[in-house]
C-alpha positions as CSV (number, residue, x, y, z in Angstrom):
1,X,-4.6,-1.7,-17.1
2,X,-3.9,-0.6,-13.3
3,X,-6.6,0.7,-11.8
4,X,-5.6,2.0,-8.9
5,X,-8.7,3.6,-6.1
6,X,-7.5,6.0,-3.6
7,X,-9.3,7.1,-0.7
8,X,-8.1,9.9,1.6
9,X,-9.7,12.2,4.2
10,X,-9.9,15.7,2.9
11,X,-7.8,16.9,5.9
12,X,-4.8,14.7,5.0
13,X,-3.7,16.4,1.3
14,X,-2.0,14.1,-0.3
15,X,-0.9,13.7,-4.1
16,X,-3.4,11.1,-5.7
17,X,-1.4,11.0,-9.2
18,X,1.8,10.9,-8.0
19,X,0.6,7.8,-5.8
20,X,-1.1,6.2,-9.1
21,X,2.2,6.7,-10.9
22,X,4.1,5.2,-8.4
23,X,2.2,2.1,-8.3
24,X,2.3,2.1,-11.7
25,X,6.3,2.3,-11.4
26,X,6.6,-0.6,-9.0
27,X,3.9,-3.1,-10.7
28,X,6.2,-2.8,-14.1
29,X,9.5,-2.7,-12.3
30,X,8.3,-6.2,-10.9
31,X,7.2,-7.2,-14.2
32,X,3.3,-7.2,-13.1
33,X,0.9,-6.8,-16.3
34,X,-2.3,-7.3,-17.1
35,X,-5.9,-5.8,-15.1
36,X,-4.7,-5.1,-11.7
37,X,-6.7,-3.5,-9.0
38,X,-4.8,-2.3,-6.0
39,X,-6.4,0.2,-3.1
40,X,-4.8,2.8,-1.3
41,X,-6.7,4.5,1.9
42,X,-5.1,7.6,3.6
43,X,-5.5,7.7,7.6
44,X,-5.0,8.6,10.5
45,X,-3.1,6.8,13.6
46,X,-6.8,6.1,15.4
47,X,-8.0,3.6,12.4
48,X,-4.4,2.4,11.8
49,X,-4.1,1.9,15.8
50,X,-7.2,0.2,15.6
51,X,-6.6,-2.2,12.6
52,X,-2.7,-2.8,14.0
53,X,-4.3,-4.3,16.9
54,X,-6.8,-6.4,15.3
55,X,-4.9,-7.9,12.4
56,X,-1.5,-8.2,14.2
57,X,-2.7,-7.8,18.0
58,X,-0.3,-4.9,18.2
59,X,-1.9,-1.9,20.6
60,X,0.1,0.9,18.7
61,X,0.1,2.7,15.5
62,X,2.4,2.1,12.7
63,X,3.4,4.5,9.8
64,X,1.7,1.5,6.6
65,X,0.3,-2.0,6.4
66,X,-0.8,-3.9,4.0
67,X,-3.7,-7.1,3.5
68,X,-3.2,-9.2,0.2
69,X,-6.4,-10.0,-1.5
70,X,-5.8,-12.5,-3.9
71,X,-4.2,-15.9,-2.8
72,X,-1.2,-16.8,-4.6
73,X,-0.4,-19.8,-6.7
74,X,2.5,-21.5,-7.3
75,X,2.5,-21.6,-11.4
76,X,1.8,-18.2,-11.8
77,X,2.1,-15.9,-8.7
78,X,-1.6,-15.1,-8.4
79,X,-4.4,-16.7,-8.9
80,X,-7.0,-13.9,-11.1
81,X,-10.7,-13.5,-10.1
82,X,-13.3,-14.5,-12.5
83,X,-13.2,-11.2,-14.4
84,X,-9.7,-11.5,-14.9
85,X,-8.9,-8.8,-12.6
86,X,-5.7,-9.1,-10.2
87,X,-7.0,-8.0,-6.8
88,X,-3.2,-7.5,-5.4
89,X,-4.5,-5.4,-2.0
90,X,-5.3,-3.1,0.3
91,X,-2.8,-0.3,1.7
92,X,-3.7,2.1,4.0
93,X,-0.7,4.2,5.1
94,X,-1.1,6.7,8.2
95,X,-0.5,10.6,7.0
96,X,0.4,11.6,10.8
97,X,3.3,9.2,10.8
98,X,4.2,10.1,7.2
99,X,4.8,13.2,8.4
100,X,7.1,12.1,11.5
101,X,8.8,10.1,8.7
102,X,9.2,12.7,6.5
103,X,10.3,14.9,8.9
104,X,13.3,12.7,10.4
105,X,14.8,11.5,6.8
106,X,14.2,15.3,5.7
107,X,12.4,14.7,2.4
108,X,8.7,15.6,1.4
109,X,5.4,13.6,2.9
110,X,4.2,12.8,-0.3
111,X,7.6,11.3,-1.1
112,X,7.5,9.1,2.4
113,X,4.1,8.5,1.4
114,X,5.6,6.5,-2.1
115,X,8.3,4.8,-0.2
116,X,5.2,3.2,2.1
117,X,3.7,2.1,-0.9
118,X,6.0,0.7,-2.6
119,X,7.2,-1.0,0.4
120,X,3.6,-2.0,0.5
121,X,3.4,-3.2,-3.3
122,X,6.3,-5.6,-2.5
123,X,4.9,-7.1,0.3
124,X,1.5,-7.6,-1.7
125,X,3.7,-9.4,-4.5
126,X,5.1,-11.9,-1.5
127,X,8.5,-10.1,-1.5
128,X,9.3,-9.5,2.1
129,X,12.4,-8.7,4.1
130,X,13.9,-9.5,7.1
131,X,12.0,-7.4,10.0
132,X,8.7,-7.6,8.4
């Protein structure tokens, strides 16, 4: 089961479903199974400026980040918490710059809005890429 808990400010509408079945998508693409908790929080540039600078000393916004919660291991990928739940992490992706995204590659926010996340989901699962 992927349970997946959104939080979003009622001024930045978003679509919680499709985000749920996108994370959904990219956990079995990658082959994840099992109880998996993963949390998704909706923001504005202010907190995302705020948390860019204090978890990568960066004094800017930035359109998605992402903080693992679980510590990997190398048998398995991921080592579970005692109720057998994967923790994976913590995205929080910033609506404003959604929308600038959105808005240069000419698709729909809630679509850029997926693309951070599964961005994000990759990066959770340890799968980075050169830039990051």
């Amino acid at each position: 089961m992927i349970n997946v808990l959104i939080t979003s400010d009622p001024r930045y509408p978003v679509d919680k479903e499709k985000i749920r079945l996108q994370i959904e998508k990219t956990l079995t693409e990658m082959k994840v199974t099992g109880n998996i908790e993963v949390s998704v929080t909706i923001s504005g540039d202010r907190k995302m400026r705020e948390l860019n600078k204090a978890f990568r000393g960066f004094d800017n916004t930035t359109d998605v980040l992402s903080f693992p919660l679980e510590e990997s291991d190398n048998d398995t990928g991921f080592i579970k918490s005692p109720d057998n739940v994967l923790r994976i992490g913590d995205i929080i992706v910033s609506y404003p710059q959604a929308v600038v995204n959105a808005t240069e590659y000419n698709r729909l926010v809630d679509d850029e809005i997926n693309t951070l996340i599964e961005h994000s989901i990759l990066h959770l699962l340890g799968i980075h890429h050169e830039g990051d």
